[in-house]
C-alpha positions in Angstrom: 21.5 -7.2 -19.3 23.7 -6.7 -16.1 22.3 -7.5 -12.4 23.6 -5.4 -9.9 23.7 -6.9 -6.8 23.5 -5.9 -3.1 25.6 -6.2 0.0 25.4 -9.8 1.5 22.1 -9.6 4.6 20.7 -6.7 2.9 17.3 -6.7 4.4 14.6 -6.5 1.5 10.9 -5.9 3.3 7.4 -3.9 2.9 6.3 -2.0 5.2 2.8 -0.9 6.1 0.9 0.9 9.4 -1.9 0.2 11.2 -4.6 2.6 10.7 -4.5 2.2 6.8 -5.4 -1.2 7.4 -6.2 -3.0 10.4 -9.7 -1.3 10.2 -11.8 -2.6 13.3 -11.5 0.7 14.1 -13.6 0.3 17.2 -13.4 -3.6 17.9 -12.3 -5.3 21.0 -11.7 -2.4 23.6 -9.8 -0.3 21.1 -9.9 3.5 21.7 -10.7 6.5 19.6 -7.5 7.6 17.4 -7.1 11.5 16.2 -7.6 9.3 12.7 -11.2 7.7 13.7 -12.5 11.2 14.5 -10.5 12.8 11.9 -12.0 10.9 9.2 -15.4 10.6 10.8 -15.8 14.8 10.4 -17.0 15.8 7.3 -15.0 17.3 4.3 -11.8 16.0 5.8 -11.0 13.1 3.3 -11.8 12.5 -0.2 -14.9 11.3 -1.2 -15.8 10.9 3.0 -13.4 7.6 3.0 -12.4 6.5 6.8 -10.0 3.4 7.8 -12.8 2.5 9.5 -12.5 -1.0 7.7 -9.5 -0.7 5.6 -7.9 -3.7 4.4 -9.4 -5.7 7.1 -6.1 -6.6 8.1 -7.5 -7.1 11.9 -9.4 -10.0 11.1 -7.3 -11.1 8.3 -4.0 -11.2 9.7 -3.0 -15.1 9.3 -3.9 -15.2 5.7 -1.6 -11.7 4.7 1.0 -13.3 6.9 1.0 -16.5 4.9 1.0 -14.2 1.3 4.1 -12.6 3.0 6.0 -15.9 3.3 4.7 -17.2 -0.1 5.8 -13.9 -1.4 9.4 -14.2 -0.1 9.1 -10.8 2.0 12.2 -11.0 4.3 10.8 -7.9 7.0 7.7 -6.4 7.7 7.7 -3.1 8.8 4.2 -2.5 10.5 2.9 0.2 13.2 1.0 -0.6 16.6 -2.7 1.3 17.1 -1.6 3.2 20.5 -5.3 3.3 21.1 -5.8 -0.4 20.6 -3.5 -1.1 23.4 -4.1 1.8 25.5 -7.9 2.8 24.8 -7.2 6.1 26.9 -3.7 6.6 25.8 -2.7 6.0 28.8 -3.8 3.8 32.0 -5.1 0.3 32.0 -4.4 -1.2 28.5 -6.3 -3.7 26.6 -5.3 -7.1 26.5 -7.2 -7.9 23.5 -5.0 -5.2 21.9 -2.1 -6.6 23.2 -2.7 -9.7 22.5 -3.1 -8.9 18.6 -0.2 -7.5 18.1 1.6 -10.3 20.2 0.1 -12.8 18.0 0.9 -10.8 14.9 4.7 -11.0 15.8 4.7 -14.9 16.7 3.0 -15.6 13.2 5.3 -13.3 11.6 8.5 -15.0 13.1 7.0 -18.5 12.3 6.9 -17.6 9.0 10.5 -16.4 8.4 9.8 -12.9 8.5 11.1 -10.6 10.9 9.3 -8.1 12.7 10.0 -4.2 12.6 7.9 -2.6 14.9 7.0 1.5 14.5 5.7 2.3 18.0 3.8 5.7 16.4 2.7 6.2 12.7 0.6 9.3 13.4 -2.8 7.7 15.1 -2.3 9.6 18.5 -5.3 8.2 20.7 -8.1 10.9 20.8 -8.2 10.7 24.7 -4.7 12.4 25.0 -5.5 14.5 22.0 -8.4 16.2 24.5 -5.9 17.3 26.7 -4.0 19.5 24.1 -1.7 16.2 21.7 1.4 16.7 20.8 2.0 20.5 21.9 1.2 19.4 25.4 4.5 18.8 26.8 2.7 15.9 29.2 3.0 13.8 26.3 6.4 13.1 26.5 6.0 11.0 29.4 3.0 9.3 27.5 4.4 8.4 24.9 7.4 6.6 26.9 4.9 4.9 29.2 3.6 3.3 26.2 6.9 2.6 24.6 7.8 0.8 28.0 4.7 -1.4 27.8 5.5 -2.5 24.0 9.0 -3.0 24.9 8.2 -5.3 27.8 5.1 -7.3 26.0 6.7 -7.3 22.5 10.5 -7.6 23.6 11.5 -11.0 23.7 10.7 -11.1 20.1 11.1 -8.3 18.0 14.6 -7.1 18.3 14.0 -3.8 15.5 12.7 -0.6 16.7 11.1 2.7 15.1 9.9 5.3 17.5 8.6 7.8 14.9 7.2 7.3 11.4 7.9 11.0 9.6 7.8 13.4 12.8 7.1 16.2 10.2 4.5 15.1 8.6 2.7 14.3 12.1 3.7 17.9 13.2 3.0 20.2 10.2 0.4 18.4 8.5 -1.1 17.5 11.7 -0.2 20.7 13.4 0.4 23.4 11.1 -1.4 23.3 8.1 -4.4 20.9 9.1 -4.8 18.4 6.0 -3.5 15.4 8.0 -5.3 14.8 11.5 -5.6 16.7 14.0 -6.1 19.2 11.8 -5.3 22.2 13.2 -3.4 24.9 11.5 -1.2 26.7 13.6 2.3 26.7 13.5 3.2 27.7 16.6 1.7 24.1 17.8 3.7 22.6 14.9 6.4 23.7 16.0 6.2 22.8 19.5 4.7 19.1 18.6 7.7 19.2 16.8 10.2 19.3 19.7 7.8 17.2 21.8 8.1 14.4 19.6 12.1 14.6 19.3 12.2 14.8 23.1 9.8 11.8 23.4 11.5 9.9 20.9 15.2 10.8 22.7 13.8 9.6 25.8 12.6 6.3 24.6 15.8 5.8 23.5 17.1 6.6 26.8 14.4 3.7 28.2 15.3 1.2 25.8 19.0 1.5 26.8 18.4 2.0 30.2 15.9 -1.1 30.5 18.2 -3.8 28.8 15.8 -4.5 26.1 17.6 -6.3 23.4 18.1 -5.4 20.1 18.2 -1.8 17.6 16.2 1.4 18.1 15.7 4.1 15.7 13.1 6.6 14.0 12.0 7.7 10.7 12.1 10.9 8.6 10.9 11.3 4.9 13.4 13.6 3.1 12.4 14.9 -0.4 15.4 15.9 -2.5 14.9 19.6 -2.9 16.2 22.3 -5.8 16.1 25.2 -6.0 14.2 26.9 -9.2 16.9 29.2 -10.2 20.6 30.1 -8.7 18.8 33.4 -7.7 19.9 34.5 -3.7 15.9 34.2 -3.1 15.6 30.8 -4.5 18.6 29.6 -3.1 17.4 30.9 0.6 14.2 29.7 0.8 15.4 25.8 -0.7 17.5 26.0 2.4 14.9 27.1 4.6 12.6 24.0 3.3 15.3 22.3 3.7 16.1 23.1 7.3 12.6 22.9 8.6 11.8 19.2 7.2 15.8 17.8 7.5 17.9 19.7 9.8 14.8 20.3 12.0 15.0 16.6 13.1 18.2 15.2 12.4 20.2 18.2 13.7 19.1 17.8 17.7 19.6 13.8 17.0 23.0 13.9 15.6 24.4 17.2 16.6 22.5 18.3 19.6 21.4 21.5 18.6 19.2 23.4 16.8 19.0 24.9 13.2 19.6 28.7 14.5 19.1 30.0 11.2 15.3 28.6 10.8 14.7 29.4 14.5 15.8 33.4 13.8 13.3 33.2 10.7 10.5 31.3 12.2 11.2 34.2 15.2 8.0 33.9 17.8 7.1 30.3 16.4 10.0 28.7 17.6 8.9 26.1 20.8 9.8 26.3 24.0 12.7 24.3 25.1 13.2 23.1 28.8 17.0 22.9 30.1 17.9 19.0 29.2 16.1 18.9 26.6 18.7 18.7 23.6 20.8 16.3 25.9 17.5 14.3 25.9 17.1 14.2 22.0 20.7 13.7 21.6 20.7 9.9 21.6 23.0 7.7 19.7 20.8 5.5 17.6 21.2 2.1 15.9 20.1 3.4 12.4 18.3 5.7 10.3 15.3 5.1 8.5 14.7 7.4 5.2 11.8 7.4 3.1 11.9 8.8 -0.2 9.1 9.5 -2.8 10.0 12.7 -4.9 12.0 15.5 -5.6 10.9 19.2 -5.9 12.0 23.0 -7.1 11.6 25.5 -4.5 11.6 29.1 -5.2 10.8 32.3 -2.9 7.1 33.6 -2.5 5.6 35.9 -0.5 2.7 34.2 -0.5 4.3 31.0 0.0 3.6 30.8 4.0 5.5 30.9 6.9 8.7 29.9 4.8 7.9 32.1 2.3 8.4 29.3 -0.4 6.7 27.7 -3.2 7.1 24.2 -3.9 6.4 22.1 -7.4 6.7 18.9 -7.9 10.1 17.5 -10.8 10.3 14.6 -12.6 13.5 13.6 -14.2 13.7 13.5 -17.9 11.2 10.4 -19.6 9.2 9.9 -16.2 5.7 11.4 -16.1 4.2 12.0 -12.6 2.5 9.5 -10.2 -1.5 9.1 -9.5 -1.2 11.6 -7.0 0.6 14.2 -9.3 3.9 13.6 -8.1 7.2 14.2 -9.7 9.4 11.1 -10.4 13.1 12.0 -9.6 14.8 8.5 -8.9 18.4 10.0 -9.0 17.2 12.2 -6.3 17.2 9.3 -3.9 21.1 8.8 -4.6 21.8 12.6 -3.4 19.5 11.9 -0.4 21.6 9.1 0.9 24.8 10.5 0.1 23.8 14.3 1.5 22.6 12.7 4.8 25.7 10.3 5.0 27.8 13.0 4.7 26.1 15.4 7.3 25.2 13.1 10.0 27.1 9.7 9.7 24.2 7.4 10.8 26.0 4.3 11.8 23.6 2.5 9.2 20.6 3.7 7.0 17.5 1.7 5.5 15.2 2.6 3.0 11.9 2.4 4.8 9.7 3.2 2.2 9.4 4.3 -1.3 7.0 3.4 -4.0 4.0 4.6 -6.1 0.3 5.2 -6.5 -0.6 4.3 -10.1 -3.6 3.8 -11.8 -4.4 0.3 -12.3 -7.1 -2.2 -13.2 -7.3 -5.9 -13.3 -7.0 -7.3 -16.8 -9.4 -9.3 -18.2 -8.2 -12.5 -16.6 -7.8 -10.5 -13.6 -4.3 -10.0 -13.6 -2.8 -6.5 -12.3 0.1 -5.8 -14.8 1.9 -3.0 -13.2 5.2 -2.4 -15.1 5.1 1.1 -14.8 5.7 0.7 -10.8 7.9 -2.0 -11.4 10.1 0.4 -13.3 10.0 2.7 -10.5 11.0 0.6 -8.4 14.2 -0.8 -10.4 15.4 2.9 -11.4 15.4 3.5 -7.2 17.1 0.3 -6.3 19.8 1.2 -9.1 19.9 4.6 -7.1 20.5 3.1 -4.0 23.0 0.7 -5.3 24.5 3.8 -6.7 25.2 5.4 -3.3 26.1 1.9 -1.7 28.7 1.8 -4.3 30.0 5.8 -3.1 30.2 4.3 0.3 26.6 4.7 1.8 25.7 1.8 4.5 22.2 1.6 3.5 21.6 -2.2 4.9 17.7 -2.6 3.7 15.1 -1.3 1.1 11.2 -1.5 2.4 8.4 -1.3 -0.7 5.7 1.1 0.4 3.4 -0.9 0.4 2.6 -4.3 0.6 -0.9 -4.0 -0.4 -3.6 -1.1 -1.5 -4.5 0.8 1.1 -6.0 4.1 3.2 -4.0 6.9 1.9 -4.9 9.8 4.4 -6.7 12.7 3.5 -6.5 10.8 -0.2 -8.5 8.0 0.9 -8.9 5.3 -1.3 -8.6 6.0 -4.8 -4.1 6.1 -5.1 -3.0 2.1 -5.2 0.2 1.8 -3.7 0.4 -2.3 -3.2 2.5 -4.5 -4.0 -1.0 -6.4 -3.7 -4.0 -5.0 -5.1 -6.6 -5.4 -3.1 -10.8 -5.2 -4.1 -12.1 -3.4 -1.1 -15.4 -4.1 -1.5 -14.8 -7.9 -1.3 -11.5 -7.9 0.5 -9.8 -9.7 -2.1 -6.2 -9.7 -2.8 -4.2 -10.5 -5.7 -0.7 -10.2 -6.2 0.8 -7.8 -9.1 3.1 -8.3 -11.2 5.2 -6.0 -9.2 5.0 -8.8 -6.5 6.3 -11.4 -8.6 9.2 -9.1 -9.8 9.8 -8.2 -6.0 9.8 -12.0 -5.2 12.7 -12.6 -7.9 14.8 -9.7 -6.4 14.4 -10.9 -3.0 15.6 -14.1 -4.3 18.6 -12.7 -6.2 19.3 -10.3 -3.9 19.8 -7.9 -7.0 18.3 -6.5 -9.9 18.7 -6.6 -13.7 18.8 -3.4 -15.3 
């Protein structure tokens, strides 16, 4: 057996966001999200599900913060409910809200684990959604206003920043093909929330700077490792095209301040409106990039395939199956990710901020969850990302997704990806084995493969 072992103050965390489970959806002053009404219109999410309870995690925030520490977790990457501090989404916010999520980060920090705060993980607030969401280009200054009253409540404390969690899921799900809230399928809006959301999040960046806040600021983006299905020129082209829209897209304006030409000349009359400044304003240097990572897929050309013109299909590398949700398992993939996006943009450091699996799992009969399949998963994708640490990659931190079952979206319920398993008609939780083998690496600060 050989342990690999990781940089010395690699950050090992979980991470989690607020609408899949704070629940208390409509508790103490908090406002309607895009998610609340979302889920509360019919035929939206499986089964009818709704975070409209969750994992409780509202009510039951001292007691997961003491499973944390017990647990070993080093980081907790968690999201703030816009609409629980600003009911309207903007205006007069909530002190009930605030105070939550103020009280959140002091039992966090007394417990030894730092707090990574995600200022927006997709649950816009409804109220701003009325007056035309993301496309609008008002909500730039929106969404700084409410980055401005984080920073100065939540400041003095937490010194790690995320303005976006996946801008293209929250743009293209959201925006263009409608299975993620708002659910509106245009993607001339995706497009546009698109560019909204890079110009907001370059301007926050601009705040935090500007203000003096202390500490790092960053974002998010989930990055698939993409193939194409054959070495034809069709194939080929339309790989790059998916590849453009969900990476260059929104690492291009960040890193390079411009635009990918070639997907704007295809995407022709889609392409948003950009106001002179603009680019300057996305163009930002950051602290560090956060990546998440999940699965790898073939892309080939189809006419049918929509805008892009491209099919997608889930890969697994040789001797993995697929995951609950049906998809492929590709760990190496998350070695050409790192190294691909080292090369092209040079973040000044990169974290893992999520990557796990939904499984099917039940509790033994002495009630024990024996996951080994996920904790496989996860050892073949920390050997990965020792693999590209070891090519020169500064990848500083690795963040489970997640620390406990959850609301999965559109999926509701039904895919388990906790480090926790937790019975949600009794609010249980119970560790898995996964969290005991997580609780060794922390300690090690390596694995054994």
């Amino acid at each position: 057996m050989q342990m690999l072992n990781f940089p010395q103050g690699f950050d090992w965390g979980v991470a989690v966001s607020a609408y899949q489970i704070e629940g208390a959806w409509n508790e103490d002053g908090k406002g309607e999200s895009i998610w609340d009404r979302f889920c509360h219109t019919p035929y939206h999410v499986d089964r009818g599900d709704t975070g409209d309870t969750a994992c409780d995690f509202y009510h039951r925030m001292p007691e997961d913060v003491s499973l944390m520490k017990e647990l070993g977790i080093q980081s907790y990457r968690f999201s703030i409910a816009w609409s629980r501090v600003l009911p309207g989404g903007i205006g007069k916010p909530n002190p009930k809200g605030l105070d939550f999520y103020s009280r959140l980060v002091d039992r966090l920090l007394d417990a030894g684990v730092e707090p990574v705060t995600l200022l927006n993980h997709w649950d816009y607030p409804q109220a701003l959604m009325d007056r035309g969401g993301w496309p609008n280009r008002d909500s730039i200054a929106w969404f700084t206003d409410y980055a401005r009253l984080m920073f100065d409540h939540l400041g003095d404390r937490v010194k790690t920043w995320d303005t976006h969690n996946e801008p293209w899921v929250a743009a293209f799900l959201g925006y263009g093909n409608g299975h993620h809230a708002p659910g509106i399928c245009d993607y001339s809006q995706a497009y546009q929330a698109a560019h909204h959301l890079l110009v907001a999040h370059g301007k926050t960046v601009q705040l935090f700077r500007q203000g003096g806040y202390q500490g790092r600021i960053g974002l998010v983006v989930d990055i698939n490792h993409y193939l194409p299905a054959s070495q034809s020129q069709h194939d080929v082209a339309a790989c790059q095209r998916v590849y453009q829209e969900v990476t260059n897209l929104f690492l291009d304006p960040i890193f390079k301040g411009i635009y990918p030409e070639e997907l704007f000349a295809w995407i022709a009359t889609q392409r948003p409106k950009i106001v002179a400044g603009d680019l300057e304003a996305i163009h930002q240097p950051i602290d560090f990039l956060g990546i998440n990572y999940y699965r790898a897929q073939t892309v080939a050309f189809d006419l049918e395939g929509s805008l892009l013109k491209a099919r997608q299909e889930q890969l697994s590398a040789p001797g993995w199956g697929r995951t609950e949700m049906d998809w492929g398992i590709y760990p190496g993939g998350l070695t050409y990710v790192l190294k691909d996006i080292h090369e092209r943009y040079q973040p000044a450091q990169i974290y893992v901020t999520e990557n796990g699996c939904a499984l099917p799992e039940l509790p033994n009969e002495s009630g024990a969850i024996n996951d080994w399949a996920r904790i496989d998963y996860l050892r073949a994708h920390l050997h990965a990302i020792h693999t590209a640490i070891q090519s020169g990659v500064n990848v500083r931190g690795y963040y489970v997704w997640s620390l406990m079952d959850n609301f999965e979206w559109a999926w509701g319920y039904r895919p388990r990806f906790g480090l926790v398993h937790v019975d949600f008609d009794t609010q249980k939780r119970t560790p898995k084995a996964s969290a005991h083998w997580y609780k060794q690496v922390i300690r090690d600060n390596g694995i054994a493969i």
